[in-house]
TIMI-2910 file (N, C-alpha, C, CB; in pm, 1 decimal, decimal comma, always signed):
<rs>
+----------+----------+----------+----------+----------+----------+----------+----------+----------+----------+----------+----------+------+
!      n_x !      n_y !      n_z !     ca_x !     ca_y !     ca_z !      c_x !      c_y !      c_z !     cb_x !     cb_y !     cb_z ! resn !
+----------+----------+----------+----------+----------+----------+----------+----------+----------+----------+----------+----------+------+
!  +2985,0 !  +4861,6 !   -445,0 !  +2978,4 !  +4892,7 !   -586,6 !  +2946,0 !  +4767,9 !   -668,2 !  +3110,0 !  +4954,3 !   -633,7 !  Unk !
!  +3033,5 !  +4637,9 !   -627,8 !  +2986,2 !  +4515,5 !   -739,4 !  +2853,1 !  +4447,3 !   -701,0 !  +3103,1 !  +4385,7 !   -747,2 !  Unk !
!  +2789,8 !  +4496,2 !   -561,1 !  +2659,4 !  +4457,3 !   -559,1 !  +2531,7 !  +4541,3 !   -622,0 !  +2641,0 !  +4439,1 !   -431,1 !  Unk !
!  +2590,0 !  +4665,8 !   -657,0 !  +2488,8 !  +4747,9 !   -718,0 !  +2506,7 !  +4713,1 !   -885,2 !  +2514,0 !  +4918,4 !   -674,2 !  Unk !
!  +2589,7 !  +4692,6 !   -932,3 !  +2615,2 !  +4611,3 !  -1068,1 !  +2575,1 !  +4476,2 !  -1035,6 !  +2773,7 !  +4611,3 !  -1123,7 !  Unk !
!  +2556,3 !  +4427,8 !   -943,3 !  +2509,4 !  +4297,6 !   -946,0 !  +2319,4 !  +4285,9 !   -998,4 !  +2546,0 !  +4241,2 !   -778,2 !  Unk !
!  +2306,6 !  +4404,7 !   -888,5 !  +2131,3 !  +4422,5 !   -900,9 !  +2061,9 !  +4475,3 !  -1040,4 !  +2080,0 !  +4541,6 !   -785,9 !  Unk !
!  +2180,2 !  +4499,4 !  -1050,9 !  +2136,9 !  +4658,4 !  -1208,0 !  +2105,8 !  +4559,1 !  -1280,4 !  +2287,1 !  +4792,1 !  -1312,1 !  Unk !
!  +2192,1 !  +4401,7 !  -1337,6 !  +2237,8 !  +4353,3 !  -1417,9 !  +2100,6 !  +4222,4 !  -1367,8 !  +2413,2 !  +4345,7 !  -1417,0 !  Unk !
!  +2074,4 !  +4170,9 !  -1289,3 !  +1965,1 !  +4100,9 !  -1225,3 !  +1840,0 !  +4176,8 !  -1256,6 !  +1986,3 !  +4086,7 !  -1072,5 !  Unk !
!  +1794,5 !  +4303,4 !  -1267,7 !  +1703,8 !  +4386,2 !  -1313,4 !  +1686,0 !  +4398,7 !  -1423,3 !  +1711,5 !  +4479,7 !  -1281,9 !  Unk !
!  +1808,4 !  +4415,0 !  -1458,1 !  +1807,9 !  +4373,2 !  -1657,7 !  +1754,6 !  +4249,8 !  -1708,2 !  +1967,6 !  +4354,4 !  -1731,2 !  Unk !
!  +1807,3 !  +4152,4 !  -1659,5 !  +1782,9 !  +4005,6 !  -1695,1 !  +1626,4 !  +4000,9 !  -1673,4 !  +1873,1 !  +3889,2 !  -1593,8 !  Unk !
!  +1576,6 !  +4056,5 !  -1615,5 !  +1470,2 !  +3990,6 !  -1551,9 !  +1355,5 !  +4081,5 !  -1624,9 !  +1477,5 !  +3991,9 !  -1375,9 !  Unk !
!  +1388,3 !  +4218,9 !  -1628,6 !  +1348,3 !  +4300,0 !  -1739,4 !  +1305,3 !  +4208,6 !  -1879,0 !  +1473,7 !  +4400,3 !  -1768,6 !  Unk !
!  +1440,0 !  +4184,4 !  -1938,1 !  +1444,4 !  +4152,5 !  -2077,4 !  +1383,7 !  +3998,2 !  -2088,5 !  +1602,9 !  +4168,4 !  -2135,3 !  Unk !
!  +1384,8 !  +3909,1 !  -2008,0 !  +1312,4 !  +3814,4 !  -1937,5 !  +1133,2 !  +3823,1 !  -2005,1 !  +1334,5 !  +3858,0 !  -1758,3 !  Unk !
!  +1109,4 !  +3888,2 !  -1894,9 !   +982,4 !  +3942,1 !  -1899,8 !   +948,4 !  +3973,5 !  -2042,5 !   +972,6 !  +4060,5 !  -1812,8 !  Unk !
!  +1016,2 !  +4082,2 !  -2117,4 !   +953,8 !  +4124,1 !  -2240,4 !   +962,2 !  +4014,6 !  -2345,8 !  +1018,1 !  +4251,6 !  -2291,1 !  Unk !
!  +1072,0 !  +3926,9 !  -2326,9 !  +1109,2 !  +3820,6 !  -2434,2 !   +965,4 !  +3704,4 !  -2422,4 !  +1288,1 !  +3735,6 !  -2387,1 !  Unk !
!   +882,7 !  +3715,1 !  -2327,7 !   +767,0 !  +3607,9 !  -2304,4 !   +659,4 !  +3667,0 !  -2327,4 !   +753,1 !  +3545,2 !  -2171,7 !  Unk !
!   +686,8 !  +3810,2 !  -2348,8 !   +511,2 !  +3909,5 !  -2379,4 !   +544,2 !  +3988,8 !  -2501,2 !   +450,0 !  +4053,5 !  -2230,7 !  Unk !
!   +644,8 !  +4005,9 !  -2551,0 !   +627,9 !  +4066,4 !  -2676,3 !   +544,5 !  +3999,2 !  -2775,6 !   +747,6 !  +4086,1 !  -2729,8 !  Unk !
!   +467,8 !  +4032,6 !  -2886,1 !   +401,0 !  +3950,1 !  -2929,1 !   +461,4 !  +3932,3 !  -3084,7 !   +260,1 !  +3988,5 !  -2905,3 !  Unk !
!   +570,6 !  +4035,5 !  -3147,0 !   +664,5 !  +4046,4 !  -3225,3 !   +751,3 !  +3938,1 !  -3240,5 !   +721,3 !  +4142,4 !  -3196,9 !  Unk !
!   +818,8 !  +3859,5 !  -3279,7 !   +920,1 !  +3773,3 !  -3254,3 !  +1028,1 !  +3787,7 !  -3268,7 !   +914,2 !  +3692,2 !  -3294,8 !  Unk !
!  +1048,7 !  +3868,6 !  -3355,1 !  +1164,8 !  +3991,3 !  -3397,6 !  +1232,1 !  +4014,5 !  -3229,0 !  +1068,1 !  +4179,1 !  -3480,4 !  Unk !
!  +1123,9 !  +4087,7 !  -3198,8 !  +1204,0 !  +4169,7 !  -3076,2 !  +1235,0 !  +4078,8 !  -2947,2 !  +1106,1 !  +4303,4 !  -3019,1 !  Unk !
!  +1083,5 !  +3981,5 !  -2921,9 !  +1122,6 !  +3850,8 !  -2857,0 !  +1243,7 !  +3816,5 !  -2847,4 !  +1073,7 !  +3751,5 !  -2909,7 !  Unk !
!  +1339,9 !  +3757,9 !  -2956,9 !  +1453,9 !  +3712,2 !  -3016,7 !  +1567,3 !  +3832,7 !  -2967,9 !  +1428,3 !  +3693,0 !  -3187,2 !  Unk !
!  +1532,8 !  +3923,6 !  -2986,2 !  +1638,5 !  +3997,3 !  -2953,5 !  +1641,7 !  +4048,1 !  -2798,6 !  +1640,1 !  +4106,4 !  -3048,6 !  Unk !
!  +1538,9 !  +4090,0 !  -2750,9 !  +1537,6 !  +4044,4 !  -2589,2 !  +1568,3 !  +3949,5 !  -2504,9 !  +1453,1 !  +4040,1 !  -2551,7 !  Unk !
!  +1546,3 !  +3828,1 !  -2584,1 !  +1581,6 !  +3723,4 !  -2535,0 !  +1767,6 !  +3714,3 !  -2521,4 !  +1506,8 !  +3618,4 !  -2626,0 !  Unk !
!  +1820,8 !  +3781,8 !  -2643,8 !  +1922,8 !  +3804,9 !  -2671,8 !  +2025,8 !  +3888,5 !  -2558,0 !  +1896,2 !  +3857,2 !  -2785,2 !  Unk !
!  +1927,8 !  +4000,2 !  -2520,7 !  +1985,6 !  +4120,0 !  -2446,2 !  +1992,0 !  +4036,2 !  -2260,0 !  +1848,6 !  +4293,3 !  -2471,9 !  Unk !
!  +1904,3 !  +3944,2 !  -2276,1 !  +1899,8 !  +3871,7 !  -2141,4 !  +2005,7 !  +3808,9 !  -2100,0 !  +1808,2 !  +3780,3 !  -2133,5 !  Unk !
!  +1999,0 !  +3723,4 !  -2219,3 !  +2175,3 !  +3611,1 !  -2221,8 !  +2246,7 !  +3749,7 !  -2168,2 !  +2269,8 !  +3528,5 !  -2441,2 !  Unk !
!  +2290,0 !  +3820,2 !  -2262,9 !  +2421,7 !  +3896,8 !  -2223,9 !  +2409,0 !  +3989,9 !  -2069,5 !  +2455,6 !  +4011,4 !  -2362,3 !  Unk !
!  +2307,5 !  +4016,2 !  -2016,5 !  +2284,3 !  +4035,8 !  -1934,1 !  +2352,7 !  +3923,7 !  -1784,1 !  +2163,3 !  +4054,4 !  -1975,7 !  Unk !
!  +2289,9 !  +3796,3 !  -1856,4 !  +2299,7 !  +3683,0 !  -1733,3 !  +2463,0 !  +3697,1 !  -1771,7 !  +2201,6 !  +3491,7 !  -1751,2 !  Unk !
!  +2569,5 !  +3701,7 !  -1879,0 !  +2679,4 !  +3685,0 !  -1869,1 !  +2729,3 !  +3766,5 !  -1801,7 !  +2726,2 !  +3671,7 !  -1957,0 !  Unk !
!  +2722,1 !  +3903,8 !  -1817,2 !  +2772,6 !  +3979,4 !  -1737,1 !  +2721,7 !  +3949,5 !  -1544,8 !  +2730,1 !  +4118,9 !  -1809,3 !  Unk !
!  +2619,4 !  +3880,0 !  -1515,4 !  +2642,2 !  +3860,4 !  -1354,1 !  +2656,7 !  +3735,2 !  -1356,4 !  +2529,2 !  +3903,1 !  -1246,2 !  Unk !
!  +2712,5 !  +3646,8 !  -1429,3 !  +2852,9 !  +3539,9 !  -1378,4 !  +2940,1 !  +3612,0 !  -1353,5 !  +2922,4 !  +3434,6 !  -1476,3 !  Unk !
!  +2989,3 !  +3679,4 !  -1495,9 !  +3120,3 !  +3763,6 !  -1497,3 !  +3140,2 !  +3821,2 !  -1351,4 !  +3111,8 !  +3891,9 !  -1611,2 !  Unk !
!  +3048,6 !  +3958,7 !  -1325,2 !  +3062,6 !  +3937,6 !  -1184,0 !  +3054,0 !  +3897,8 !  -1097,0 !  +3053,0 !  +3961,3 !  -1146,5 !  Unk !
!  +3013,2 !  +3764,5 !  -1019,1 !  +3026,2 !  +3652,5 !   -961,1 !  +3164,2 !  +3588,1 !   -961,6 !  +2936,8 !  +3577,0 !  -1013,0 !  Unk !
!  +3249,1 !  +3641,5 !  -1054,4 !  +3376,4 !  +3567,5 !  -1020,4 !  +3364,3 !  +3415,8 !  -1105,8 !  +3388,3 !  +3546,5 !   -837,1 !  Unk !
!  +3308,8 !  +3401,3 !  -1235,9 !  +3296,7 !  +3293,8 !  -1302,9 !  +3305,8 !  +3328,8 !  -1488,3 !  +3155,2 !  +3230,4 !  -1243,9 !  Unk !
!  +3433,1 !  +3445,1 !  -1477,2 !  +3459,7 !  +3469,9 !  -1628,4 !  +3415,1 !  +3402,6 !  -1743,1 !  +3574,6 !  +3463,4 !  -1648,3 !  Unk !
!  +3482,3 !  +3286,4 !  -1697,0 !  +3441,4 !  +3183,9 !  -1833,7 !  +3298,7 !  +3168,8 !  -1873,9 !  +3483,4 !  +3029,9 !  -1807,8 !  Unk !
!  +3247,6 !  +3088,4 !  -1786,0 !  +3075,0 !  +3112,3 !  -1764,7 !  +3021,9 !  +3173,5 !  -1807,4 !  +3019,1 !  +3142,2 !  -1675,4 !  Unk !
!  +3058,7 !  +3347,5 !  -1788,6 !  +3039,7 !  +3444,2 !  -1898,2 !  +3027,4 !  +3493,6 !  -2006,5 !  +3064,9 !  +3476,6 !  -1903,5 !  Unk !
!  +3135,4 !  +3454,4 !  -2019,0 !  +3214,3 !  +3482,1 !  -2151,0 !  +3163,2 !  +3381,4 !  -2259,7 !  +3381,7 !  +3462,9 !  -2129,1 !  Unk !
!  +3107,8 !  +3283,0 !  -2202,0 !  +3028,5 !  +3133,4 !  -2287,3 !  +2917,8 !  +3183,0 !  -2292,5 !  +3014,2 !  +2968,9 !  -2213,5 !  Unk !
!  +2849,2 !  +3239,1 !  -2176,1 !  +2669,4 !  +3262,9 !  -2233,8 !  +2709,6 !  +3425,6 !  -2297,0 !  +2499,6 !  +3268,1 !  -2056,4 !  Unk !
!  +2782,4 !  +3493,6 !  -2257,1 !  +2721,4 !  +3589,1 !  -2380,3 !  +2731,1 !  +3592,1 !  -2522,8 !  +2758,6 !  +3699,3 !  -2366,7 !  Unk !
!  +2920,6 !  +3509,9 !  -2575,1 !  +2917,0 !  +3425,4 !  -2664,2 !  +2787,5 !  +3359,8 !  -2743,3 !  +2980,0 !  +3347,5 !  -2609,7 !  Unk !
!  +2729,1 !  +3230,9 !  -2678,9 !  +2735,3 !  +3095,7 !  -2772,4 !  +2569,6 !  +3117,2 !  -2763,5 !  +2823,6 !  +2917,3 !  -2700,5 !  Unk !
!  +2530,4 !  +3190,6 !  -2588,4 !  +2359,4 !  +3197,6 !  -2625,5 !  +2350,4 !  +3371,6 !  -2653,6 !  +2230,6 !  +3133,7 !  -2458,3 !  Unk !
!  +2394,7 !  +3447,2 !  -2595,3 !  +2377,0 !  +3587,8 !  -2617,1 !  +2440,0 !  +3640,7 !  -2813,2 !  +2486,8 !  +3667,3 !  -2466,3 !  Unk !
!  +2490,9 !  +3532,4 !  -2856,2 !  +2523,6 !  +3551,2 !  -3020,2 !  +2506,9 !  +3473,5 !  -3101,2 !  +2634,4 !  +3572,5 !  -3056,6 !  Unk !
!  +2533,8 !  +3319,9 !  -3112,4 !  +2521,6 !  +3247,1 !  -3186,0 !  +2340,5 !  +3210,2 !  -3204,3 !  +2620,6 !  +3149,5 !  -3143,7 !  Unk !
!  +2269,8 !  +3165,6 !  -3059,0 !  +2174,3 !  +3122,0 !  -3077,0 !  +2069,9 !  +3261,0 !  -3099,1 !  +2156,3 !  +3023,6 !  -2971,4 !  Unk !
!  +2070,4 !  +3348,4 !  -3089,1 !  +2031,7 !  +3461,5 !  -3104,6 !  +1995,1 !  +3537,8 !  -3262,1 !  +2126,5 !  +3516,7 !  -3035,1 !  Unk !
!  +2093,7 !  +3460,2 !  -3329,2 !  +2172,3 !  +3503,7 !  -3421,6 !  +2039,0 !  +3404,2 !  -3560,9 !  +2377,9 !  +3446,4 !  -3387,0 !  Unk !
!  +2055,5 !  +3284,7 !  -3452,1 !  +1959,6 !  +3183,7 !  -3527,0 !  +1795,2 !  +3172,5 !  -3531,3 !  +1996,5 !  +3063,1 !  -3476,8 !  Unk !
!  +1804,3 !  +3256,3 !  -3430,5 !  +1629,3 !  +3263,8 !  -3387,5 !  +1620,4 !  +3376,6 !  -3473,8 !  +1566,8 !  +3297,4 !  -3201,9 !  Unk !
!  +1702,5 !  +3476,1 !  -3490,0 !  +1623,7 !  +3592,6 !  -3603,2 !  +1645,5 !  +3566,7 !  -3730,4 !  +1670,4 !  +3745,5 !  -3595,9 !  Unk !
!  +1731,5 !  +3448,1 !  -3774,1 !  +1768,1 !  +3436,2 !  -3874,9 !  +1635,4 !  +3337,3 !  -3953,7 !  +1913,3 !  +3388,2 !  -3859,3 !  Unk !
!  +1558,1 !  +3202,0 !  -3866,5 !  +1430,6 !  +3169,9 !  -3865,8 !  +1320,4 !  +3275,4 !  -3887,2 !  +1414,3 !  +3110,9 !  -3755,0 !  Unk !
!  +1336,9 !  +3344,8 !  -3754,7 !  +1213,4 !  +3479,2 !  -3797,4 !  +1204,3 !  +3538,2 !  -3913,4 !  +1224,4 !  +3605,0 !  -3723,6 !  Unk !
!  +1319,0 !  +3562,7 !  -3971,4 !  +1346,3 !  +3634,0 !  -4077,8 !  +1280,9 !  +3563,0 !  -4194,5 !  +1489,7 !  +3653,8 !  -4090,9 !  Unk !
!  +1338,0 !  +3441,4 !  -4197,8 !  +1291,6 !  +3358,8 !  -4364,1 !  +1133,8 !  +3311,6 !  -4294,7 !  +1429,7 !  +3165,9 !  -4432,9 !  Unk !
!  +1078,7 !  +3298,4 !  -4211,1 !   +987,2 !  +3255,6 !  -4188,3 !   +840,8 !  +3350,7 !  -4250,0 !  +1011,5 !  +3232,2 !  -4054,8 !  Unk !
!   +934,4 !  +3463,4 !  -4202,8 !   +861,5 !  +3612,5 !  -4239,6 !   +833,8 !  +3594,2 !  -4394,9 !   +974,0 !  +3767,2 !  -4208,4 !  Unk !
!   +931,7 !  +3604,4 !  -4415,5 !   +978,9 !  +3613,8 !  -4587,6 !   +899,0 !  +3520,1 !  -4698,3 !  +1149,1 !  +3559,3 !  -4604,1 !  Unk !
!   +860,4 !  +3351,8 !  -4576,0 !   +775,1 !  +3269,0 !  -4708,2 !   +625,8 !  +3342,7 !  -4652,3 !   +777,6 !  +3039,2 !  -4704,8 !  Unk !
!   +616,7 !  +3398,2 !  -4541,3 !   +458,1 !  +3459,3 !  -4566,1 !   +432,8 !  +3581,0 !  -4628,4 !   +386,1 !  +3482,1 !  -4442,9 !  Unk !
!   +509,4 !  +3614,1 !  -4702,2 !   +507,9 !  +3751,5 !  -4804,9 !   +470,9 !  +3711,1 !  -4941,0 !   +660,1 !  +3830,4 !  -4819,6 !  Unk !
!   +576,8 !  +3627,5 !  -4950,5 !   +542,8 !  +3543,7 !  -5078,6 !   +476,7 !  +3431,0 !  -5155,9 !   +605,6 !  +3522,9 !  -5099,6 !  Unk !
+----------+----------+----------+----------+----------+----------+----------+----------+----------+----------+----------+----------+------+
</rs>
């Protein structure tokens, strides 16, 4: 069972991986990129390395995530105006 959550979660990453380098949006880039982190946290988590986890889905799966759309956003915003 924790190796089939292992793969699911390695498929994800690698998924969201992928789309975060070909989207051509940056919006969604950013947020794929986002869904990856939390992805990679959850297979520390299962790996038996909680903390590890619990730090990348945290600090890169929210904080830095948080900052790349927050750039996209105003970046967007001075080419409107």
């Amino acid at each position: 069972m924790a190796s089939l959550v292992q793969l699911v979660l390695i498929a994800a990453a690698l998924v969201f991986a992928l789309l975060a380098a070909v989207l051509p949006d940056l919006l969604y880039a950013a947020l794929s990129l986002g869904a990856m982190c939390v992805s990679l946290g959850g297979l520390y988590w299962t790996a038996y390395a909680p903390y590890v986890g619990l730090f990348q889905m945290l600090i890169y799966g929210g904080a830095i995530v948080v900052l790349f759309v927050s750039v996209v956003t105003f970046v967007r915003r001075g080419e409107d105006g």
